[in-house]
PyMOL CGO cylinders between C-alpha atoms (Angstrom):
from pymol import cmd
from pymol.cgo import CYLINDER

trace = [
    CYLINDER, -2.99, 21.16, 96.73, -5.61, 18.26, 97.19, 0.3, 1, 1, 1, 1, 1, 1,
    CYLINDER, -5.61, 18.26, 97.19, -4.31, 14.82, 98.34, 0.3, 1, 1, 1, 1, 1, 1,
    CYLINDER, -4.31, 14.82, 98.34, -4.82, 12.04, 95.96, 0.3, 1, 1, 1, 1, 1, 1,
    CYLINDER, -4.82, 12.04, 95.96, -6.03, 9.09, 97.82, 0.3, 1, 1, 1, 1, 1, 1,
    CYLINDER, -6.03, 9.09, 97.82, -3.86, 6.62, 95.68, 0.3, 1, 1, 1, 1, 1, 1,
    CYLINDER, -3.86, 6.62, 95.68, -0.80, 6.82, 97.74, 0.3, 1, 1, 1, 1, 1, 1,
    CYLINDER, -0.80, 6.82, 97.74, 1.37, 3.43, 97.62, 0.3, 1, 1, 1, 1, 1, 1,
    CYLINDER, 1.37, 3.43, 97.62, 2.00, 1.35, 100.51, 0.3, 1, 1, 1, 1, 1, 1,
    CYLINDER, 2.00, 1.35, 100.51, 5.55, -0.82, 100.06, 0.3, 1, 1, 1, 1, 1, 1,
    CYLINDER, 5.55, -0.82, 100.06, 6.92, -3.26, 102.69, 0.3, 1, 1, 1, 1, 1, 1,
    CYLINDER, 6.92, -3.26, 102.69, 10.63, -4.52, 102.42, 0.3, 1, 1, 1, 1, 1, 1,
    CYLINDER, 10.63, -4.52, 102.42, 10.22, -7.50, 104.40, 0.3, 1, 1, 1, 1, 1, 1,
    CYLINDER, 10.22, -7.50, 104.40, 12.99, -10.30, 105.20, 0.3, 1, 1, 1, 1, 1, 1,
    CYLINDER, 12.99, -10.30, 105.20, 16.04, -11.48, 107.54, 0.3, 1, 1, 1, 1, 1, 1,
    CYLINDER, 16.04, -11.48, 107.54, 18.71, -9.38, 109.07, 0.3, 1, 1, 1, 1, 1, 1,
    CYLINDER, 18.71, -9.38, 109.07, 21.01, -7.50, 107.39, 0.3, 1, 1, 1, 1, 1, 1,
    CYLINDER, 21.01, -7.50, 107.39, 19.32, -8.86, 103.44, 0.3, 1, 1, 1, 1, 1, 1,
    CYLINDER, 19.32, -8.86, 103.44, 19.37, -5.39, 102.30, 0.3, 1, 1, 1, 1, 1, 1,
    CYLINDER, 19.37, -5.39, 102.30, 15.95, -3.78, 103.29, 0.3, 1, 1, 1, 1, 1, 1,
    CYLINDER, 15.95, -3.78, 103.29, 16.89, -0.64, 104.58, 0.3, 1, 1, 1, 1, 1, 1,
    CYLINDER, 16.89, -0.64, 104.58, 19.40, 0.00, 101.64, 0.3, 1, 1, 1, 1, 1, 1,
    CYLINDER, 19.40, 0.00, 101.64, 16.97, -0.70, 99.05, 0.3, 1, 1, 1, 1, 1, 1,
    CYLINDER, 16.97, -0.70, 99.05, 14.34, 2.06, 100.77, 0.3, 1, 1, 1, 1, 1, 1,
    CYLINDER, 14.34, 2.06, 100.77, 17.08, 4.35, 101.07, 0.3, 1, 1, 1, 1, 1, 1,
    CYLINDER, 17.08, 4.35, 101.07, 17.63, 3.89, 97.46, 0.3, 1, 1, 1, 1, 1, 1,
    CYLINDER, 17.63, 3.89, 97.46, 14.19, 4.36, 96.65, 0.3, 1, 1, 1, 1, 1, 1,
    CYLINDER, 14.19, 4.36, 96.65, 13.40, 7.49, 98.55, 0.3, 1, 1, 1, 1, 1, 1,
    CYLINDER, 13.40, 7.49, 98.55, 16.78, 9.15, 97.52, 0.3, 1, 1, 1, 1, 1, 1,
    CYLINDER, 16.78, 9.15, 97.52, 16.03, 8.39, 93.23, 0.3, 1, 1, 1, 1, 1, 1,
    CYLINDER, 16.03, 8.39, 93.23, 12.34, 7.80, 93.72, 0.3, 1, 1, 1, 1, 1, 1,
    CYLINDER, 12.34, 7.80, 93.72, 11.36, 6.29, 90.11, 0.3, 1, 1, 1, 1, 1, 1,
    CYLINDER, 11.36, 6.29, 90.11, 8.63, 9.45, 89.75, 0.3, 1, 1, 1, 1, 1, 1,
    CYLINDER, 8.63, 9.45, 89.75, 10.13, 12.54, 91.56, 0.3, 1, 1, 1, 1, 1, 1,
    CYLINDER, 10.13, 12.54, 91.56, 6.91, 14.03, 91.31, 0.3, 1, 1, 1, 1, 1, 1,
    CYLINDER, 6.91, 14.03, 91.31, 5.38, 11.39, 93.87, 0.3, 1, 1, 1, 1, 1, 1,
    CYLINDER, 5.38, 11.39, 93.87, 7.64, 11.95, 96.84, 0.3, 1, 1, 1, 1, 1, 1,
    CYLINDER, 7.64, 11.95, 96.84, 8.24, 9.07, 99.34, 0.3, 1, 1, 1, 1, 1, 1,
    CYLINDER, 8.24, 9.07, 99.34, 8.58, 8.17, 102.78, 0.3, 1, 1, 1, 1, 1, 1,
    CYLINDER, 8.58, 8.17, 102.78, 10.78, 5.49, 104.78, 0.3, 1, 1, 1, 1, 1, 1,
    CYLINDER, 10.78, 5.49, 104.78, 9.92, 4.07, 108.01, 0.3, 1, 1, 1, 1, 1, 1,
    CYLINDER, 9.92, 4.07, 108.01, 12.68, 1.55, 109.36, 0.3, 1, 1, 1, 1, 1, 1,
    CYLINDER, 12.68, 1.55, 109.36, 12.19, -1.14, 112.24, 0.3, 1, 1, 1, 1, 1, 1,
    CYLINDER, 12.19, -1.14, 112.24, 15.54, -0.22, 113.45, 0.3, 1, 1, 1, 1, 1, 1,
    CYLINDER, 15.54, -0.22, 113.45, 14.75, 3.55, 113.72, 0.3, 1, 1, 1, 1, 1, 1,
    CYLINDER, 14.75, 3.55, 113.72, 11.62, 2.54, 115.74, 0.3, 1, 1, 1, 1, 1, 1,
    CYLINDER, 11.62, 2.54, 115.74, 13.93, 0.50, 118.01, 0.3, 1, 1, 1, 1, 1, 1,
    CYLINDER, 13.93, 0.50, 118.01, 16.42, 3.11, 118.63, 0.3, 1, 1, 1, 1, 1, 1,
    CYLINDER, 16.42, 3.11, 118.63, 13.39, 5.52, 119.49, 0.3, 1, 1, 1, 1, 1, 1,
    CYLINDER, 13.39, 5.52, 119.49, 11.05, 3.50, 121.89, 0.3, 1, 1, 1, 1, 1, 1,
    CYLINDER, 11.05, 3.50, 121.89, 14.04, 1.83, 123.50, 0.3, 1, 1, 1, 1, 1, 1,
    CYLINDER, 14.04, 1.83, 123.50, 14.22, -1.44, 125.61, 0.3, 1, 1, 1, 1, 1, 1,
    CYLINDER, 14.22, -1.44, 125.61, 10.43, -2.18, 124.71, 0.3, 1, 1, 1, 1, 1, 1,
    CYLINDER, 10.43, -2.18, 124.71, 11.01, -2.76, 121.35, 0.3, 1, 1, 1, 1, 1, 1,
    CYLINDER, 11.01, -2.76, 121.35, 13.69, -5.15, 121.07, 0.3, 1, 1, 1, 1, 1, 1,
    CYLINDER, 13.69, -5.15, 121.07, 14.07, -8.49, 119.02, 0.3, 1, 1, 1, 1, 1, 1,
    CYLINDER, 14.07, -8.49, 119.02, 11.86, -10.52, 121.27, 0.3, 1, 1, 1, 1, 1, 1,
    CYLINDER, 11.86, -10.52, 121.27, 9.07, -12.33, 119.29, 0.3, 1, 1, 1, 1, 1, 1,
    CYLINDER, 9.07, -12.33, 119.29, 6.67, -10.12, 121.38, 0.3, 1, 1, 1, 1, 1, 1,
    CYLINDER, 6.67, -10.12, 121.38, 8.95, -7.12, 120.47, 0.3, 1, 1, 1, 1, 1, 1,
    CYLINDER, 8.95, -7.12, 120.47, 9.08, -7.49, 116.91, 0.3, 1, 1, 1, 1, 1, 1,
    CYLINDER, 9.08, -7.49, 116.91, 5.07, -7.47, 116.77, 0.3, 1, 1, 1, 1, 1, 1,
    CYLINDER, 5.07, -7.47, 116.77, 5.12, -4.45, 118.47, 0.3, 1, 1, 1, 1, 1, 1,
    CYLINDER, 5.12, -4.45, 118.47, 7.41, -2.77, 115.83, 0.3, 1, 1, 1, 1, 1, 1,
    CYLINDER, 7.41, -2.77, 115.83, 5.35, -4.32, 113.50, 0.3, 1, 1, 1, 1, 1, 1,
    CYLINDER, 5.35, -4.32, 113.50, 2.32, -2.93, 115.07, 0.3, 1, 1, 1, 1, 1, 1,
    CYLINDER, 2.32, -2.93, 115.07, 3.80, 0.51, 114.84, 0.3, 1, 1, 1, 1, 1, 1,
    CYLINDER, 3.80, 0.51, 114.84, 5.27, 0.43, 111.44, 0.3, 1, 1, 1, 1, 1, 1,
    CYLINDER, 5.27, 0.43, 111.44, 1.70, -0.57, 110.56, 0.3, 1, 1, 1, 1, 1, 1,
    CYLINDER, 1.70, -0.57, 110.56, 0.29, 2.56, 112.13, 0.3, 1, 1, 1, 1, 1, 1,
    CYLINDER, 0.29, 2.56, 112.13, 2.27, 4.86, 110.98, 0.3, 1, 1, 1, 1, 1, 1,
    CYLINDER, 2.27, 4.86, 110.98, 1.89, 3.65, 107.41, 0.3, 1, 1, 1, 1, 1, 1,
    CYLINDER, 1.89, 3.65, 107.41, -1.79, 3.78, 107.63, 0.3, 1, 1, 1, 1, 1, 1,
    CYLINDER, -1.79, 3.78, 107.63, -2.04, 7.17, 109.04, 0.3, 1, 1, 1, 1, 1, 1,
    CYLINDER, -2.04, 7.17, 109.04, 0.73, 8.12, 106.83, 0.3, 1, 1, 1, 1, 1, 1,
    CYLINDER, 0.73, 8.12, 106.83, -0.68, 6.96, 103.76, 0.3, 1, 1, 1, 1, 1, 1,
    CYLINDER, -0.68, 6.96, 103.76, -4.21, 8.41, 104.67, 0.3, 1, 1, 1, 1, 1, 1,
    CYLINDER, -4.21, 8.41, 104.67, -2.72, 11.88, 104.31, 0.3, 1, 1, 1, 1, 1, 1,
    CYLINDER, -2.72, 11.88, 104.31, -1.39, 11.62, 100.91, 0.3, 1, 1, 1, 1, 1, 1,
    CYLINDER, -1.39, 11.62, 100.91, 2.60, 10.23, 101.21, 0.3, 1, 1, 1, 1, 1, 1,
    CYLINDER, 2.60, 10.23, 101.21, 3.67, 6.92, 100.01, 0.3, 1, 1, 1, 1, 1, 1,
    CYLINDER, 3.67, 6.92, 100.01, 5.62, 4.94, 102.04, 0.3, 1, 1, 1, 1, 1, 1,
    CYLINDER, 5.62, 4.94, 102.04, 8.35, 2.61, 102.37, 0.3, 1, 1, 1, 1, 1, 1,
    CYLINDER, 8.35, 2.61, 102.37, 8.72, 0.68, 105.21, 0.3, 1, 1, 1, 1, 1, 1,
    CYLINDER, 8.72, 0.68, 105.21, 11.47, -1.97, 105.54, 0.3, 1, 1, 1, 1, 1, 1,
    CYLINDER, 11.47, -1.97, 105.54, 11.47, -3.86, 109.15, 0.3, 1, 1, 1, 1, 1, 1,
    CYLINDER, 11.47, -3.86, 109.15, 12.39, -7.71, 110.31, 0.3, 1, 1, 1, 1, 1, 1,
    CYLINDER, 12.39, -7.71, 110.31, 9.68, -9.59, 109.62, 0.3, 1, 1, 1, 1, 1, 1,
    CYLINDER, 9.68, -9.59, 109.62, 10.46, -13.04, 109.70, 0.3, 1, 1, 1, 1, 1, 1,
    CYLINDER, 10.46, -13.04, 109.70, 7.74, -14.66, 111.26, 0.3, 1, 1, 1, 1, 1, 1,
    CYLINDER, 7.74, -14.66, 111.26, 4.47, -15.46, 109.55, 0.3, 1, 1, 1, 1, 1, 1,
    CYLINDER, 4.47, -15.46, 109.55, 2.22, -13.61, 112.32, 0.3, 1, 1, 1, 1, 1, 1,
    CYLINDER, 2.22, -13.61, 112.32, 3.75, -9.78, 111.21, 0.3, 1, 1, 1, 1, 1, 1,
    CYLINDER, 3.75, -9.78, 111.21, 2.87, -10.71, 107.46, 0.3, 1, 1, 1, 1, 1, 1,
    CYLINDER, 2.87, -10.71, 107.46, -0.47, -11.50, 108.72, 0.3, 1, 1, 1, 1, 1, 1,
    CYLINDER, -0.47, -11.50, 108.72, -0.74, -8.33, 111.29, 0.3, 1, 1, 1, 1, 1, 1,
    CYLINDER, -0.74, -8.33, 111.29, 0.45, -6.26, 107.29, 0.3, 1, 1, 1, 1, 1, 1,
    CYLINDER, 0.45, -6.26, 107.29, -2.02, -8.06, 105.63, 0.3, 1, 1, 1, 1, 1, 1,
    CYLINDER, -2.02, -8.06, 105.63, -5.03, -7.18, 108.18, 0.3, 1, 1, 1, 1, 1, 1,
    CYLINDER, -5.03, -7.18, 108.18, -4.26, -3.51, 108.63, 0.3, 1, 1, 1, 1, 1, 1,
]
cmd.load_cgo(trace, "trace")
């Protein structure tokens, strides 16, 4: 089957506990088109993964940021859309989204 290259990048991006996560889960679960399948990357799975080094320290949130950014790119590159929701508060991991 050939991969399109129009895949679709989504970010849920916003404060603690305003629904992020819930909304991808949503999404992937009754994806709109089940014909274009979907994948969800959370900030808090990342966390639980890496550990200690990627806590909720300003330095710590870029790198979640940094590898929910990866992950989407190289994700995205091989044909699955994605939905990522992470905390992204601060105005430097919009920017660090926008230049990836």
């Amino acid at each position: 089957m050939p991969v399109s290259n129009k895949t679709i990048v989504v970010w849920l991006m916003g404060p603690t506990s305003s629904g992020k996560s819930t909304i991808a889960k949503i999404s992937v679960e009754k994806p709109i088109d089940s014909a274009m399948p979907v994948i969800h990357f959370d900030g808090d799975e990342i966390r639980d993964f890496f550990g200690s080094d990627f806590g909720f320290a300003k330095n710590n949130r870029g790198r979640v940021v940094e590898t929910l950014t990866h992950l989407d790119d190289k994700t995205s590159k091989a044909g699955s859309n994605i939905i990522v929701s992470a905390l992204t508060t601060h105005q430097s991991a919009g920017d660090h989204i926008k230049r990836y």
